[in-house]
C-alpha positions in Angstrom: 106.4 66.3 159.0 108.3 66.2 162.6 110.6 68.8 163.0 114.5 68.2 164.0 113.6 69.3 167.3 110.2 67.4 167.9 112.1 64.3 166.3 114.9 64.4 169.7 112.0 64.9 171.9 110.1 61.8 170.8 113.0 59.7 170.3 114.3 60.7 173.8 110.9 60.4 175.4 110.7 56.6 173.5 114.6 56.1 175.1 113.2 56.8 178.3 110.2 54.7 177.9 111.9 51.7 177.3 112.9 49.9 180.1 115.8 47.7 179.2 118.4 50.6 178.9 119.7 53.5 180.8 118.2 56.6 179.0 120.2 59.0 180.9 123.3 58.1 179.4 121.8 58.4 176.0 122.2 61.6 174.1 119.8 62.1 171.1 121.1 64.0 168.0 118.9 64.5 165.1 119.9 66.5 161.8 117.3 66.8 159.0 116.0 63.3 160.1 118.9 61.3 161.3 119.5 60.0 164.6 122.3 59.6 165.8 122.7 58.0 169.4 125.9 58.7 171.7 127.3 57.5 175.3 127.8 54.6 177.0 125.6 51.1 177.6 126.5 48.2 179.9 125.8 45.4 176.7 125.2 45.0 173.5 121.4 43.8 174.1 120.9 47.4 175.8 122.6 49.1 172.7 120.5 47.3 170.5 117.7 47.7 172.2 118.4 51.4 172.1 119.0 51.1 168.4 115.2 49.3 168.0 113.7 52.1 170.6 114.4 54.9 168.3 113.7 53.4 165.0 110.4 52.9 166.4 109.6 56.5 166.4 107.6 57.9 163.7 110.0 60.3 161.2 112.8 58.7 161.3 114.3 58.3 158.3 117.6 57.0 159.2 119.9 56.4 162.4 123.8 56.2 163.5 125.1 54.8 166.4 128.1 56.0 168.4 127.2 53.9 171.8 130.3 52.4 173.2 129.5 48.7 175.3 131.4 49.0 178.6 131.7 45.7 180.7 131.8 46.2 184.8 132.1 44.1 187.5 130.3 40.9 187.0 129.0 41.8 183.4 133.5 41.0 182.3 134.2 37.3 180.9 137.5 36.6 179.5 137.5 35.6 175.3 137.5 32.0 176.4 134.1 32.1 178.5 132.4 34.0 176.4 132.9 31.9 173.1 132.0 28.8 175.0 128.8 30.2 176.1 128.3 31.4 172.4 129.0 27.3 171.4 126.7 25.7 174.3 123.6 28.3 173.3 124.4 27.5 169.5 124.3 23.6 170.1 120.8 24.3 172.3 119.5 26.9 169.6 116.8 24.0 168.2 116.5 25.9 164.5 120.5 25.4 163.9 122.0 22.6 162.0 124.6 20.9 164.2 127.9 22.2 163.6 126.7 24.4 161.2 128.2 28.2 162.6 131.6 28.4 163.6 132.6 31.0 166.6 135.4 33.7 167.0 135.8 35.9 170.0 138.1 38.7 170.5 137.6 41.5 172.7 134.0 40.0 173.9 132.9 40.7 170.1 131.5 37.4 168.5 132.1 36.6 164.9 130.1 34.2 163.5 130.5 32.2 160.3 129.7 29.2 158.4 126.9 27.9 155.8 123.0 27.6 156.5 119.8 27.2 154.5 117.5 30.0 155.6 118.0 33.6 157.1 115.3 32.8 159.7 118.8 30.2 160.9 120.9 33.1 160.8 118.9 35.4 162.8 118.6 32.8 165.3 122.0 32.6 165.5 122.6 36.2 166.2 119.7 36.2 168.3 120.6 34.0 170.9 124.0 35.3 171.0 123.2 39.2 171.6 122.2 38.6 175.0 124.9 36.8 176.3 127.0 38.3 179.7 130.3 39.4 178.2 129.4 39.8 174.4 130.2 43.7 173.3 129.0 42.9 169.6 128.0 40.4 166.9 129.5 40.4 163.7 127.6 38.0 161.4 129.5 36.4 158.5 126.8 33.6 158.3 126.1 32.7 154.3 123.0 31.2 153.1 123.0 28.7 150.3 121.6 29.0 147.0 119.3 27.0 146.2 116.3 28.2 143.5 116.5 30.2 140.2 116.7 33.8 140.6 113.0 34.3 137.8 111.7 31.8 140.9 112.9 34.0 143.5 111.8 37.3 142.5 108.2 35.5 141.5 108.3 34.5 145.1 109.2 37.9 146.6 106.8 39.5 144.7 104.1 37.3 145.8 105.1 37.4 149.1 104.6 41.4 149.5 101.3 41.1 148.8 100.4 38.9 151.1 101.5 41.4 153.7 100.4 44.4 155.3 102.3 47.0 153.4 100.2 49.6 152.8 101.2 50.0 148.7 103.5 46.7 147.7 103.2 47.6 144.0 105.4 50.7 145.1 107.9 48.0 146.2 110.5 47.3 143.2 112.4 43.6 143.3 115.6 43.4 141.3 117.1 39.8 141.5 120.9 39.2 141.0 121.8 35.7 141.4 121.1 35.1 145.1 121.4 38.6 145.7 117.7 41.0 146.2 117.8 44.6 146.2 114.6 46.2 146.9 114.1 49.7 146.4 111.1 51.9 146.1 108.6 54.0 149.5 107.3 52.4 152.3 105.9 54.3 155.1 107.2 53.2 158.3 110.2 51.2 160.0 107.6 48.5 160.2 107.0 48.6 156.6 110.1 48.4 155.9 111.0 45.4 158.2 108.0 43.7 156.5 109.0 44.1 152.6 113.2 43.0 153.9 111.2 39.6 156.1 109.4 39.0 152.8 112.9 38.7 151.0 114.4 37.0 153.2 112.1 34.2 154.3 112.0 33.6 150.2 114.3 30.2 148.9 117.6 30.8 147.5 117.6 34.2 149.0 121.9 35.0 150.4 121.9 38.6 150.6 119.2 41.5 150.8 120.1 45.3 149.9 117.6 48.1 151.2 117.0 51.0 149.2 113.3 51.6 150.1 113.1 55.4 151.1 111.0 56.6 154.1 107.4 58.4 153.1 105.7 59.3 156.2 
């Protein structure tokens, strides 16, 4: 097991790695695990990409962020450009049901809301708004319908995790609430992790997903 100390060096040397942000403006705390990341980035993409770097990095078990989005120059778009942009990449976004999200901007932070089928339509949504010039976050208040029984969607969930590469999916538990999937149990990597949460996602019926899998490495 990683050490505190070896944890900031790899996370750090992964920052630096990475060549969509501005490591130097990065600080790397760790503390029995966590990461927390502090400063200032010019967008949201680089903060999220900064968020993805470092929970790429074997050991870590869990991250904050304290990176503040700071528009300059050309990178500033007033409320009103910036939600019209988020409207014309929506109507383009080929995945979305016309009309189906509804957009608020205040402050260059985009709230989206409204009603789809699947969560692969809400990721797309947030997905092609991240990147935008002017956008200093993404709030997503997109639902998915019900739409199955939840016996049919655990049955599904459960199916679905062993079709993928998760090292031990029987260590995976499934608790079904309605729409509602909380999966808890080890997995043994980020990737793991991201795998057994796809699973429940890409599953019928599916509206929310809580993560209570614990880190194993």
């Amino acid at each position: 097991m990683k050490t505190d100390s070896q944890l900031q060096q790899d996370v750090s040397a992964e920052l630096k790695w990475e060549p969509s942000i501005h490591s130097a403006r990065i600080g790397v705390e760790v503390k029995d695990g966590v990461v927390t990341l502090a400063g200032q980035v010019d967008s949201h993409s680089e903060k999220w990409n900064a968020e993805r770097a470092a929970q790429r990095v074997a050991g870590v078990k869990a991250m904050t962020t304290e990176l503040k989005v700071h528009l300059t120059g050309l990178s500033k778009r007033t409320d009103a450009d910036v939600a019209e942009a988020v409207e014309n990449v929506l109507e383009w976004t080929s995945s979305l049901p016309a009309g189906a999200i509804k957009v608020m901007v205040e402050g260059g932070w985009v709230t989206l809301s409204g009603d789809v089928d699947w969560q692969y339509q809400r990721q797309a949504a947030t997905d092609s708004v991240r990147y935008l010039m002017g956008v200093t976050g993404v709030s997503d208040q997109i639902s998915i319908k019900p739409s199955v029984t939840a016996s049919a969607v655990k049955s599904d969930i459960e199916a679905a995790l062993k079709r993928t590469s998760i090292a031990d999916a029987k260590k995976i538990s499934v608790a079904v609430n309605g729409s509602d999937v909380t999966l808890s149990g080890t997995v043994h990597s980020w990737d793991e992790r991201d795998t057994a949460t796809n699973s429940a996602w890409g599953t019928p019926g599916v509206c929310n997903v809580v993560d209570r899998m614990t880190l194993a490495y």
